[in-house]
Structures are given as structure tokens and as C-alpha cells.
N, C-alpha and C positions, 0 to 999 in steps of 0.2 A: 318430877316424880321418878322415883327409881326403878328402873325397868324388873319387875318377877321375871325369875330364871329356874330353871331345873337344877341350875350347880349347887352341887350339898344334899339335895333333897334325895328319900329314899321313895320309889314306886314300886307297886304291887300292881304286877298286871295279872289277873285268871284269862287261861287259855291262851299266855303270854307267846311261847314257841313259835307259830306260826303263822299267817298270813296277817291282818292285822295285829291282830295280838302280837304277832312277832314282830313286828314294823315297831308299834309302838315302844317295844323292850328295846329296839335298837336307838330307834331318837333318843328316847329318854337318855341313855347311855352316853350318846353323843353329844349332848348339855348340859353333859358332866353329873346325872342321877347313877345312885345306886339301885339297881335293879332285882327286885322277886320275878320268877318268872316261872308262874305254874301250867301245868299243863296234865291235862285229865288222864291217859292211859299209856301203857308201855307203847302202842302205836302212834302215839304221838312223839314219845321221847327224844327220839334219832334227832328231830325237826327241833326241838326245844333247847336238845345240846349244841347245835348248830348255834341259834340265839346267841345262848349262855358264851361261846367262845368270842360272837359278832360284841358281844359286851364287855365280854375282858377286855378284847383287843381296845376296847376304847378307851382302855385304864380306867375304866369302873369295877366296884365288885358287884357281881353277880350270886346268885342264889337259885339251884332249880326244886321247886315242891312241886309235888302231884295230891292226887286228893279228889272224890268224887263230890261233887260242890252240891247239890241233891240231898246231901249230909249235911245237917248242920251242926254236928259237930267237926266234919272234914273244915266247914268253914273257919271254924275256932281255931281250929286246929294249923290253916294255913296262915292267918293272918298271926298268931303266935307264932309260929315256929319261923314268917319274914321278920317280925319287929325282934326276934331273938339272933337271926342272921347279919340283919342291917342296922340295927341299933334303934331303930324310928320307921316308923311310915309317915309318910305326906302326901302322900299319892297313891290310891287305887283307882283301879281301872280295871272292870270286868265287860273283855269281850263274851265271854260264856254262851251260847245259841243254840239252841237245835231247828232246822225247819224239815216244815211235812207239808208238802201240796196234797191234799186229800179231800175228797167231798164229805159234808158233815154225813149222807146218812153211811158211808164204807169207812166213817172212824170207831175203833173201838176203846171202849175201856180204858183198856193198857194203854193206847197210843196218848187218849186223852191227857190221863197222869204221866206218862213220860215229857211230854211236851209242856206240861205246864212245870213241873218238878223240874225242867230244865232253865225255862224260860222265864218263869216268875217267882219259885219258892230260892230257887238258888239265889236270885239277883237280891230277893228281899234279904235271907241271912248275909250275903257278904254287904248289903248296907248297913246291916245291924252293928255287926264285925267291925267296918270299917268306921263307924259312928266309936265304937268303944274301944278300938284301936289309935286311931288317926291322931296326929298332934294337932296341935289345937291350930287354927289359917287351913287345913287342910285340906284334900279336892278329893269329890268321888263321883268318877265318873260312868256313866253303863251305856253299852251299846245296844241299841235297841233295833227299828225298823221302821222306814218311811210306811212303809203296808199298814202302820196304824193310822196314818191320812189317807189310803187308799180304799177304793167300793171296790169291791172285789172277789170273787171267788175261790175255793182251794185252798184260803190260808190259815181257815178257821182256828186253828190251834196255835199258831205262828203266833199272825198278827193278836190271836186275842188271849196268849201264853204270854206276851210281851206286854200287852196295855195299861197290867197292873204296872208295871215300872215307873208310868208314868205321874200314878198317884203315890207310889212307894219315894218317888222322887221328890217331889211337892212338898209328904210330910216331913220326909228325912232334914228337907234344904228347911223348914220352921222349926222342926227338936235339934239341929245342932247348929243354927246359925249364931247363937250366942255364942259359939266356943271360933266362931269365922269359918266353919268349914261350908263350904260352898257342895251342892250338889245337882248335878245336869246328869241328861241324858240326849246321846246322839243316834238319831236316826238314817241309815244311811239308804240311799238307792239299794236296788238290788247288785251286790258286788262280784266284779269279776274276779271270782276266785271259786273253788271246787266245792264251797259252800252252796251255792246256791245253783250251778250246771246240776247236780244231779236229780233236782227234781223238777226240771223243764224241758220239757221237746224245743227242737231248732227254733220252730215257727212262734215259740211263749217268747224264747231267747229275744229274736227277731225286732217281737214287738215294745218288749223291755226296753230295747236300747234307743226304739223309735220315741218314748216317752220322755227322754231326757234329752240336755244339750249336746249338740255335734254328733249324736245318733249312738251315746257312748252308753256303755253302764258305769256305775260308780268303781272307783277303784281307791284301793285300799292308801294309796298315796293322795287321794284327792280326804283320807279322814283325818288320817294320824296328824297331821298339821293342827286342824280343829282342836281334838284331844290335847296336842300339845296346850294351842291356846287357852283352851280352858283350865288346865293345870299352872296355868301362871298368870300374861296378862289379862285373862279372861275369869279372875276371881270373882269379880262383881254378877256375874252372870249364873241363878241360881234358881231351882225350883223349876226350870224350863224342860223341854224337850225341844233339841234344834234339827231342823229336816237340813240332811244336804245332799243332798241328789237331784243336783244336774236341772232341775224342775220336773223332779217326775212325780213328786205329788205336793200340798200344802194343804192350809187350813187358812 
């Protein structure tokens, strides 16, 4: 059987610039993809054009959009203006996230809808997007969060901002499996990256890393592999949600 490869193929990472998202725009690149690589606000920019050069240099073409993914028209609007850049999609991949450690009764309102508007309305239009985008063998993949296997306190909006993804996943991988597109979602540990320090004290940190192997937190080089896998030899694999962190939670 002939090994699936990234070479040729066009990806569409949201929240591509930096930490994972950025990792991912780089492997892609370096397997010979053409790269979309969106990224939410002029504060992130500086971190995206960084990417976007790590891509050139790989002798792929790259592409950077922005876009408030919350929108769904911005979604339209991004996943058109990559397949108008790149020629095709074959590949999306929405890191996209917000988290709030907050007790339900000091959540308000606003926080509720921003957190869900980030976590669940977004991911559902770029699967929408990417269903009516995507060439036909396609992959769409979304980051999601172990916290949705975990009992737990503070994540209220997080983990349960994220949960729909995982039925938005299920239906997406039976309405487009006729056409071969495959659709997963990856759950990671809590990752060491500036995502997730800012809403934990030392002592949360501490216990975090005691839940998983060799006393670590998940790192953003312990996912992109994964992603990788599942945008090639990992087609077969669909409708799931895969946990990798270290054993820090399951089902």
C-alpha cells in the first residue's frame, strides 16, 4: 500500500502562527504542503509572519489570513480567500481556543457567550466551511481538550464550550464520508505553552504535571505528530475524539 503524504496537498491551519498552530504550519510545510496560515488579531501577526517565512524557507507557498472565526461569515470568507490562494484545500485544521478557569456561580453572561462563540460556534462553522470547501479524501481536524474526560472543577465553559465538537465531529465524519473526507478531533493534556499558565497558580501547575507521564505536561511537539498522522496515514480514523496526554485523563 502506498504510503499518504502531505507532498502536493494544500492545508488550512486557524490560529496557524503560533504555538501549536504554528508547529503544525511548519511540518505541514516541511512534507512538502502548501500552507494557509490564519491568525485572529494584529497581536498575533508579528508570531504568524514568523510561520509564514519558517514556510517559505521550506520552498512551499504560504498564505497569511486573519479573520474573527466567531463570524461566520469571517469563516467563509477564510476558507475562500485559502482555496483562492492555494488552488485547493485538503487539509484543515482548527487550533482555535479560548480557556477561563472560573467557578459557575462568578461566570457571567458575556463570559458564558464568549467562551462558547469561541469554542463551539467557531469550530462548528469552519467544519461547515471545510465540508464545502475540502476536496473530496479530505481531513478536518480540531483541537479540542482532555478536560472533556476529566471531573473537575473551574472549567465549566472550557471543557463544556468544547464538548459540542465532539458530536459536531461524529455528524460531520457520517454527512461527508461519502465524499472520503475523514473527520477527528484531538484532545490534548493541558499544554505547556502560555495558553494554559495564565489561568493556574504554581500549586494547579504542580498537580497538572503529576497527572501525566514522567511528571510532564503535554507539549505541543508531543501533538503535531498526531495531526500530522491523521491528515495522511491516519485516514481511516473518523468520527472519534483521540486523548493524548501522557495519561492524564481517559474514558
Amino acid at each position: 500500500m502506498q504510503k499518504r503524504t502531505l507532498e502536493g496537498q494544500a492545508v488550512l491551519v486557524s490560529g496557524g502562527g503560533k504555538n501549536l498552530g504554528g508547529l503544525i504550519s511548519r511540518q505541514a510545510a516541511a512534507a512538502g504542503a502548501d500552507v494557509a496560515i490564519h491568525y485572529n488579531s494584529e497581536s498575533s501577526r508579528a508570531e504568524a509572519e514568523a510561520t509564514l517565512a519558517a514556510v517559505e524557507a521550506s520552498g512551499r507557498t504560504g498564505v497569511l489570513l486573519t479573520g474573527d472565526l466567531t463570524d461566520p461569515s469571517a469563516v467563509t470568507r477564510l476558507f475562500d480567500d485559502a482555496k483562492a490562494a492555494l488552488g485547493r484545500i485538503d487539509v484543515a485544521v482548527n487550533t482555535v481556543g479560548k480557556v477561563l478557569r472560573k467557578p459557575i456561580a462568578d461566570t457571567s453572561e458575556s463570559e458564558y457567550d464568549e467562551m462558547f462563540d469561541v469554542n463551539s460556534k467557531a469550530a462548528y462553522f469552519f467544519i461547515k466551511e471545510a465540508g464545502r470547501t475540502l476536496n473530496d479524501d479530505g481531513k478536518i481536524i480540531t483541537i479540542v481538550t482532555s478536560l472533556l474526560a476529566a471531573f473537575t472543577d473551574g472549567y465549566s465553559t472550557y471543557a463544556g464550550g468544547k464538548s459540542p465538537v465532539e458530536h459536531f465531529t461524529r455528524a460531520a465524519a457520517k454527512e461527508f464520508g461519502g465524499r472520503g473526507i475523514s473527520v477527528t478531533a484531538v484532545g490534548p493534556g493541558p499544554m505547556d505553552t502560555p495558553f494554559f499558565y495564565g489561568q493556574e497558580t504554581p500549586e494547579r501547575v504542580a498537580f497538572h504535571k503529576s497527572q501525566a507521564m514522567n511528571g510532564e505536561l503535554t507539549k505541543i511537539e508531543d501533538i503535531a505528530p498526531i495531526v500530522e498522522f491523521l491528515a495522511t496515514d491516519g485516514w481511516w480514523i473518523t468520527g472519534q475524539t483521540i486523548f493524548a496526554n501522557g495519561g492524564y485523563t481517559t474514558r
